[in-house]
C-alpha positions as CSV (number, residue, x, y, z in Angstrom):
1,X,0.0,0.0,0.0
2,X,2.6,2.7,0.9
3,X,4.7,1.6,-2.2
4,X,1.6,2.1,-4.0
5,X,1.3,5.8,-2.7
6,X,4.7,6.5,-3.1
7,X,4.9,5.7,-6.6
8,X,1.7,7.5,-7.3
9,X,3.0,10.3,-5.4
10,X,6.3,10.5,-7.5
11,X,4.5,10.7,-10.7
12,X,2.1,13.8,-9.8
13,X,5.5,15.4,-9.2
14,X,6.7,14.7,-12.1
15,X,3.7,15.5,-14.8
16,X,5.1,19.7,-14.0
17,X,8.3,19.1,-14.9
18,X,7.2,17.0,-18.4
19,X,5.0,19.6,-19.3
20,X,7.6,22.5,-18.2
21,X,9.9,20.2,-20.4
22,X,8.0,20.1,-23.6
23,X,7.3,23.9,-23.2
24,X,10.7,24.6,-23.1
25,X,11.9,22.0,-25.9
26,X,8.8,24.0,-28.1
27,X,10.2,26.9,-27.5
28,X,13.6,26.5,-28.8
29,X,12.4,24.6,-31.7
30,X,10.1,28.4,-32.5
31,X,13.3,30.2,-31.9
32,X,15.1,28.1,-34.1
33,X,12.6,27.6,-37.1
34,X,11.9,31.3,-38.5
35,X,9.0,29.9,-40.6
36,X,7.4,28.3,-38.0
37,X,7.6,31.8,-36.5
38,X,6.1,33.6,-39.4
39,X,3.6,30.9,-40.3
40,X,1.8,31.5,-35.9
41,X,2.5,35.4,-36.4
42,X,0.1,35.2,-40.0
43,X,-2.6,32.9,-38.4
44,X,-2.6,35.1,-35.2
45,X,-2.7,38.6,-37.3
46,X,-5.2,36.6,-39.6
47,X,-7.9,35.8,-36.5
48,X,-7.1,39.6,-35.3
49,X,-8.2,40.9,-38.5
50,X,-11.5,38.7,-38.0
51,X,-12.2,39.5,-34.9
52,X,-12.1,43.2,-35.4
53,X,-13.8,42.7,-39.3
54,X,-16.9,40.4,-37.1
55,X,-17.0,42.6,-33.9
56,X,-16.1,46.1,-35.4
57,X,-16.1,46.4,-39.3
58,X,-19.3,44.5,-40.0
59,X,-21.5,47.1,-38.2
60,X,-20.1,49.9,-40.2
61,X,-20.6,47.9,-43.4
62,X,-24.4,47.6,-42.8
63,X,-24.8,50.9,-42.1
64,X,-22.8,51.3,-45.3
65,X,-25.0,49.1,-47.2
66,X,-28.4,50.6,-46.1
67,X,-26.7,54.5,-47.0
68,X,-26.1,52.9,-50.6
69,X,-29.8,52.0,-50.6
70,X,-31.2,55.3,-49.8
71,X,-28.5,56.7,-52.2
72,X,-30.2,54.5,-54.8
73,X,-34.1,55.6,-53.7
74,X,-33.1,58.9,-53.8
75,X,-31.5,58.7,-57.3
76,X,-34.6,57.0,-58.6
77,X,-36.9,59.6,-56.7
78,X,-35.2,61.9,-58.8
79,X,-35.4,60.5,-62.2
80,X,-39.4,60.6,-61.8
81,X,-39.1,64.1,-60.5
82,X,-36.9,65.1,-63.1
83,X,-39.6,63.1,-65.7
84,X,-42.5,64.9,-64.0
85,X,-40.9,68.5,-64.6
86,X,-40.1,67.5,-68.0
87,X,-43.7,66.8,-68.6
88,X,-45.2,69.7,-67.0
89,X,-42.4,71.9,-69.0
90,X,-44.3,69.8,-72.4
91,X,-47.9,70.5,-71.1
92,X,-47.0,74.6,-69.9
93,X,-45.7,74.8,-74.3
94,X,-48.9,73.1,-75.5
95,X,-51.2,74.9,-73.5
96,X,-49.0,78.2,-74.2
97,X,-49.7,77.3,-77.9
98,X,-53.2,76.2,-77.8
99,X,-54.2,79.0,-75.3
100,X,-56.1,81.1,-77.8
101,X,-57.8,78.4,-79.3
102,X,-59.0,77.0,-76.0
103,X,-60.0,80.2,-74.9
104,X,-62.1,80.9,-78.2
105,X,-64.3,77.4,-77.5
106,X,-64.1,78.4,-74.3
107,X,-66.6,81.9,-75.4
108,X,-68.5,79.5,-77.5
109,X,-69.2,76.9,-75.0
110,X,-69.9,80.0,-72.4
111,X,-70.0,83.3,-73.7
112,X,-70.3,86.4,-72.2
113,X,-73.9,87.5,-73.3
114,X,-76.4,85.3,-73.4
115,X,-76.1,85.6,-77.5
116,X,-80.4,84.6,-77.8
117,X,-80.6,85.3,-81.4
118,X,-77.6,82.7,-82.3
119,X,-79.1,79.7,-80.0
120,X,-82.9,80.7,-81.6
121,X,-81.4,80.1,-85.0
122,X,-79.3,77.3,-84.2
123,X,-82.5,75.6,-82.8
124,X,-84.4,76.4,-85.8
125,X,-80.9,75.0,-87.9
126,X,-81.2,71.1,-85.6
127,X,-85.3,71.5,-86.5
128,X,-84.9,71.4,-89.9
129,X,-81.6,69.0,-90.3
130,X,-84.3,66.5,-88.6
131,X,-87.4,67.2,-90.4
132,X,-89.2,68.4,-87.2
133,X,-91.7,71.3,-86.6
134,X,-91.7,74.0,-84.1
135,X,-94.8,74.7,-82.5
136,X,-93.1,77.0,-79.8
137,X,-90.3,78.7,-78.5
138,X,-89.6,80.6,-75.3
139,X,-87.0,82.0,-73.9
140,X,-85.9,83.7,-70.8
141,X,-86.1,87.8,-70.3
142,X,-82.3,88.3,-71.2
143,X,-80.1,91.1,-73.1
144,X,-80.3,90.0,-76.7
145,X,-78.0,92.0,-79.2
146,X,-76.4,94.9,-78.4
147,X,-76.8,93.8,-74.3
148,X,-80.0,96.1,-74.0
149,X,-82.6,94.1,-72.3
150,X,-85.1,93.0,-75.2
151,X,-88.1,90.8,-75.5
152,X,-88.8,88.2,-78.4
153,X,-92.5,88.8,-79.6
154,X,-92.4,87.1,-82.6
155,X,-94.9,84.5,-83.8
156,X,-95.3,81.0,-81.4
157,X,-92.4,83.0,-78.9
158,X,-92.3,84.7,-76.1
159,X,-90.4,85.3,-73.2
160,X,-90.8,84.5,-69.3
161,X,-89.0,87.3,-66.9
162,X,-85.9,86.4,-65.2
163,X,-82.4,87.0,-65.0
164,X,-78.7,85.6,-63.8
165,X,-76.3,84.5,-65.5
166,X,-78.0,81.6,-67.2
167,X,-80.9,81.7,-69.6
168,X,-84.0,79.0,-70.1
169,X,-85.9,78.1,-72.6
170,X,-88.6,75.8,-73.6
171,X,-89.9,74.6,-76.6
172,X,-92.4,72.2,-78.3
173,X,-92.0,70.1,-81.2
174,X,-94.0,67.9,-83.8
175,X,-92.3,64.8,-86.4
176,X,-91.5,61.8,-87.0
177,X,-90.2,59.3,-84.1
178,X,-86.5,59.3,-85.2
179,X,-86.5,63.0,-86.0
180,X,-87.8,64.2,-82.3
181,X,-85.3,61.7,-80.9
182,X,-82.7,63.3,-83.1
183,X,-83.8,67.0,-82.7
184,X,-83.2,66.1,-78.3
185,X,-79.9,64.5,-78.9
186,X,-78.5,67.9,-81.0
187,X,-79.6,70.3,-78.2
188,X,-77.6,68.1,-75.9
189,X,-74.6,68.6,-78.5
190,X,-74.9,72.0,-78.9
191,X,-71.1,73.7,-79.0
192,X,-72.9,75.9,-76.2
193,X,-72.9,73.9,-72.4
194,X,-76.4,73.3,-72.6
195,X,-78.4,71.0,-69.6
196,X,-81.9,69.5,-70.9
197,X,-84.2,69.9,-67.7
198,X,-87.5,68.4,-68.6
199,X,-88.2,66.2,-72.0
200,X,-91.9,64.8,-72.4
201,X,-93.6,62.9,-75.3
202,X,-97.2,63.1,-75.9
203,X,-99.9,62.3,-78.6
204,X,-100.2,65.3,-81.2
205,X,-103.1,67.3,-81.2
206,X,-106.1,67.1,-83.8
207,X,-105.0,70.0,-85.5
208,X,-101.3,68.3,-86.4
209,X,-102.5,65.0,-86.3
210,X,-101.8,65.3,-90.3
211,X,-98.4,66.8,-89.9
212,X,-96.6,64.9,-87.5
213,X,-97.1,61.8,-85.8
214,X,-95.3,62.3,-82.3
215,X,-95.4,65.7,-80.1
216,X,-92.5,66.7,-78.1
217,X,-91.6,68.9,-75.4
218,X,-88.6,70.2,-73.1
219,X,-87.1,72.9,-71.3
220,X,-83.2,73.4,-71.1
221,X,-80.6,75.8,-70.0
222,X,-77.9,77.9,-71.5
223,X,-75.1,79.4,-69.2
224,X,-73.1,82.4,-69.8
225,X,-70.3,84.3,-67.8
226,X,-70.5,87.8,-68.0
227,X,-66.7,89.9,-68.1
């Protein structure tokens, strides 16, 4: 038993002295083998540089990355904008060249007077293009030519009282089917903004049972902006 401790003994003594031994006998071979020193000083500088490109480069390489990508939004961004101005620029030169003409519809669609006389004939004008009669006409107390307050008191037409800058009239017709269908879808088309307010279709009576088959009537207005 006591040799047995002894001897045990003796050989936890010596495991510090093999180690020491081998450290020592390392040593000298690194000291004497200048490529085994270059080849530990490489992969020591080469798990630096990792470290530091893990723990300290690779933050500063996102927020690299995400400046590049709002570099790139903003490029973008500014191709539209720059695409944008460039149309606007286009549509300021065609409405620079068209400006006269759009302001010359513009008068006829809403003129300044109410300008009776011309809608009166062009009335008449769709009446006859579709073979329709006029039974009546009525317009609206409004300036007429020369803007001197006027009333029409011409045969089947008169004139309600009234004013503002819009004018009404209402009228009654006599044809055909397809021509009083016709004669409503003109007025709508007139170059002048016109709104149909009341349309009605009736049997005609005795006295132009003859002459036309269908009676029509309907009230519309015309609009005008005074300067």
């Amino acid at each position: 038993m006591s040799n047995e401790k002894k001897g045990t003994t003796t050989t936890t003594w010596q495991e510090p002295r093999m180690y020491a031994g081998y450290l020592r006998n390392v040593q000298r071979f690194y000291d004497r083998e200048p490529l085994i020193q270059v080849s530990v000083q490489l992969i020591l500088s080469i798990f630096t540089v990792a470290f530091f490109v893990f723990f300290a480069i690779r933050p500063t390489l996102g927020t690299i990355s995400t400046l590049l990508k709002k570099i790139e939004d903003m490029e973008e961004a500014s191709l539209k904008l720059d695409t944008k101005i460039a149309q606007l620029a286009q549509a300021q030169e065609i409405l620079s060249e068209s400006g006269p003409e759009l302001k010359r519809l513009g008068l006829i669609a809403v003129p300044v007077t109410p300008e009776v006389d011309r809608l009166s004939k062009q009335i008449e004008v769709i009446a006859n293009e579709n073979n329709v009669y006029i039974t009546s006409l009525e317009f609206q107390a409004s300036p007429l030519v020369g803007g001197r307050s006027s009333l029409v008191n011409t045969t089947n037409r008169g004139v309600e009282s009234g004013g503002g800058n819009f004018v009404t009239f209402s009228f009654a017709i006599g044809g055909a089917q397809e021509g009083v269908i016709g004669f409503f879808e003109d007025i709508e088309n007139l170059d002048r903004v016109v709104l149909l307010t009341q349309a009605g279709f009736s049997v005609p009576e005795s006295s132009y049972k003859k002459t036309f088959f269908l009676a029509a009537s309907g009230k519309a207005t015309v609009y005008y902006l005074p300067e």
